[in-house]
C-alpha positions as CSV (number, residue, x, y, z in Angstrom):
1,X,-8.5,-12.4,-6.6
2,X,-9.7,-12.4,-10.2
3,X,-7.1,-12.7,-13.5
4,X,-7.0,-8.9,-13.6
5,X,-5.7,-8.4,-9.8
6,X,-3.7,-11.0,-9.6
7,X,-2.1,-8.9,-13.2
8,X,-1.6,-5.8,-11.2
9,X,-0.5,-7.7,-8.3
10,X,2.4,-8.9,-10.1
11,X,3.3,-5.8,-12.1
12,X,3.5,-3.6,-8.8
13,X,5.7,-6.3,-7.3
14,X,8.1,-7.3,-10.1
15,X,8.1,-3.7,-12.0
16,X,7.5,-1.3,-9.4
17,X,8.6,-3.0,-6.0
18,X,11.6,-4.6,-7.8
19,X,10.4,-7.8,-6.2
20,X,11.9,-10.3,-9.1
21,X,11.6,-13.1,-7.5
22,X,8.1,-12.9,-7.9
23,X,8.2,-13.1,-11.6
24,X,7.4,-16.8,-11.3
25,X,4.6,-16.4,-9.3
26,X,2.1,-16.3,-12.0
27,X,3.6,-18.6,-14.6
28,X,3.8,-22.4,-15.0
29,X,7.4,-23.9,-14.5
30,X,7.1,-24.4,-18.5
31,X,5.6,-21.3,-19.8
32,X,7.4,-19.2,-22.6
33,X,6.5,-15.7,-23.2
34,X,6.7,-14.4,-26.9
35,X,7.4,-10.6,-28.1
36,X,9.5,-8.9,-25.3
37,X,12.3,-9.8,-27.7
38,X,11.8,-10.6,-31.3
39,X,12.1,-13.7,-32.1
40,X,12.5,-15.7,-29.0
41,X,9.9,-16.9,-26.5
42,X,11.4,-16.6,-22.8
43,X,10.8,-18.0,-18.8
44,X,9.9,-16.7,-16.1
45,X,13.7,-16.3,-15.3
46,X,14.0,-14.6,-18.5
47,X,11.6,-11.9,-17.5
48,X,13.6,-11.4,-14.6
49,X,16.3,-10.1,-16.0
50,X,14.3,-8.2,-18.7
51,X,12.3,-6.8,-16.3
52,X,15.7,-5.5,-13.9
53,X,16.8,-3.7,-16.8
54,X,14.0,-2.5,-18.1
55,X,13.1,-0.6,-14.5
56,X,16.8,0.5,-14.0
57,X,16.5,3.0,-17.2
58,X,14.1,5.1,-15.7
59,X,12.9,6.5,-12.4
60,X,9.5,6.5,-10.5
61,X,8.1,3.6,-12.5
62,X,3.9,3.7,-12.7
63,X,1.9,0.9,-14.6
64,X,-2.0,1.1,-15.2
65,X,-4.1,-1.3,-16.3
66,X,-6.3,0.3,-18.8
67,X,-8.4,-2.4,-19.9
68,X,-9.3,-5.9,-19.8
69,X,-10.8,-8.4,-21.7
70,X,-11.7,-12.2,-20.8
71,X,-12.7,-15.1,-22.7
72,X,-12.7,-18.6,-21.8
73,X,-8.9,-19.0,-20.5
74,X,-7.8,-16.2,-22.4
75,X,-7.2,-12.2,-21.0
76,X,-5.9,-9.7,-22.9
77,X,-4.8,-6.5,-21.0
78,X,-3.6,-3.2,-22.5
79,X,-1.1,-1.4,-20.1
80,X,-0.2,2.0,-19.5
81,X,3.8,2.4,-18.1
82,X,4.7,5.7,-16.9
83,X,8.2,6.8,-15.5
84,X,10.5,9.6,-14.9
85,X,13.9,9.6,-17.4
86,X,16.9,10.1,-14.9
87,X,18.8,13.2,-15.3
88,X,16.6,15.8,-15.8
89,X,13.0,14.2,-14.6
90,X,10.9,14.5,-18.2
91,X,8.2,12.5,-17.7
92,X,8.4,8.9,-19.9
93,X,5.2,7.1,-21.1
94,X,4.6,4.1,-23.2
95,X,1.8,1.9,-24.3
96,X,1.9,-1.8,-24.0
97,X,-0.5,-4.9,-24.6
98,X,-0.3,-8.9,-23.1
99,X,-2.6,-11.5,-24.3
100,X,-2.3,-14.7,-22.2
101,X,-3.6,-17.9,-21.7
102,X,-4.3,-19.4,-17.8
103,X,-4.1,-22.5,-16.7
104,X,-5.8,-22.4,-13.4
105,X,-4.4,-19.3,-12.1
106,X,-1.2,-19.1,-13.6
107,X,-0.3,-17.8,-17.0
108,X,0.7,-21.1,-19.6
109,X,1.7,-18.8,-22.3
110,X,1.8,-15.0,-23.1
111,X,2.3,-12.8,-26.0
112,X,3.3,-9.3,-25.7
113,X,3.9,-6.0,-27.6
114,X,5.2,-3.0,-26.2
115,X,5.9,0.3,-27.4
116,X,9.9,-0.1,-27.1
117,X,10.3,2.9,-29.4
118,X,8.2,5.3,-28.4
119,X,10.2,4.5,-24.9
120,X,13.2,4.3,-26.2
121,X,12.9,7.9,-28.1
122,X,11.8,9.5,-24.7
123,X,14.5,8.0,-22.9
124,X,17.0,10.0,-25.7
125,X,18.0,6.6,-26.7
126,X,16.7,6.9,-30.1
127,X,16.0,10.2,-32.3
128,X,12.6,11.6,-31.4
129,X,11.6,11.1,-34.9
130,X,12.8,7.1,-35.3
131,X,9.2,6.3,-36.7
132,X,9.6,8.7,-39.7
133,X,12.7,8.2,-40.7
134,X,11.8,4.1,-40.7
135,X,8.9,5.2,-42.8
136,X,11.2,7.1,-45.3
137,X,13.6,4.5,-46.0
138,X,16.3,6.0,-43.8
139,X,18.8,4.4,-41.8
140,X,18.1,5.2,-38.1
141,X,21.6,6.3,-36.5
């Protein structure tokens, strides 16, 4: 299995299985993870928990790898997350991006960026227009 399958492997069993007890399965004991939350870097038992919480907002989870890159020890993925919101079955989508270095097969460290506001906004957990009203100088309530 090459870096990229052994990626989906693990999102379809920790994000869409709910299999979190995999989450470890393709780190180091040691590795941190930075950008899920801002400023902290975070385990494998971290991601865990983020990852339960994360799934139980939304229904009918979906990920998609859309692309991959490789160099040296290095892959960067961009990922597609799709999902249903409870209550009234709107469809959710948001865009998301790891870069992470391997150490054999197993991630050493990873950085991440996801499109928590986009999702957030879809979910009605922010106002539709949260980016604009950043961008004027508004206070988001």
């Amino acid at each position: 299995m090459n870096r990229t399958e052994r990626l989906e492997d693990w999102y379809r069993r920790v994000y869409l299985e709910g299999d979190f007890e995999a989450v470890g399965s393709l780190f180091n004991d040691n590795t941190k993870a930075a950008g899920l939350i801002d400023d902290m870097q975070v385990g494998p038992e971290d991601i865990g928990v983020f990852a339960m919480a994360l799934v139980n907002l939304v229904e009918a989870p979906q990920l998609r790898i859309v692309k991959t890159v490789e160099s040296g020890d290095w892959l960067a993925a961009l990922i597609e997350c799709s999902a249903v919101r409870p209550g009234d079955g709107k469809p959710v989508r948001a865009m998301g991006q790891l870069m992470a270095r391997y150490e054999g097969d197993r991630i050493a460290e990873a950085y991440n960026s996801f499109d928590f506001i986009a999702f957030f906004e879809q979910l009605g957990l922010l106002p539709s227009d949260s980016v604009v009203i950043g961008m004027s100088g508004q206070k988001i309530s």
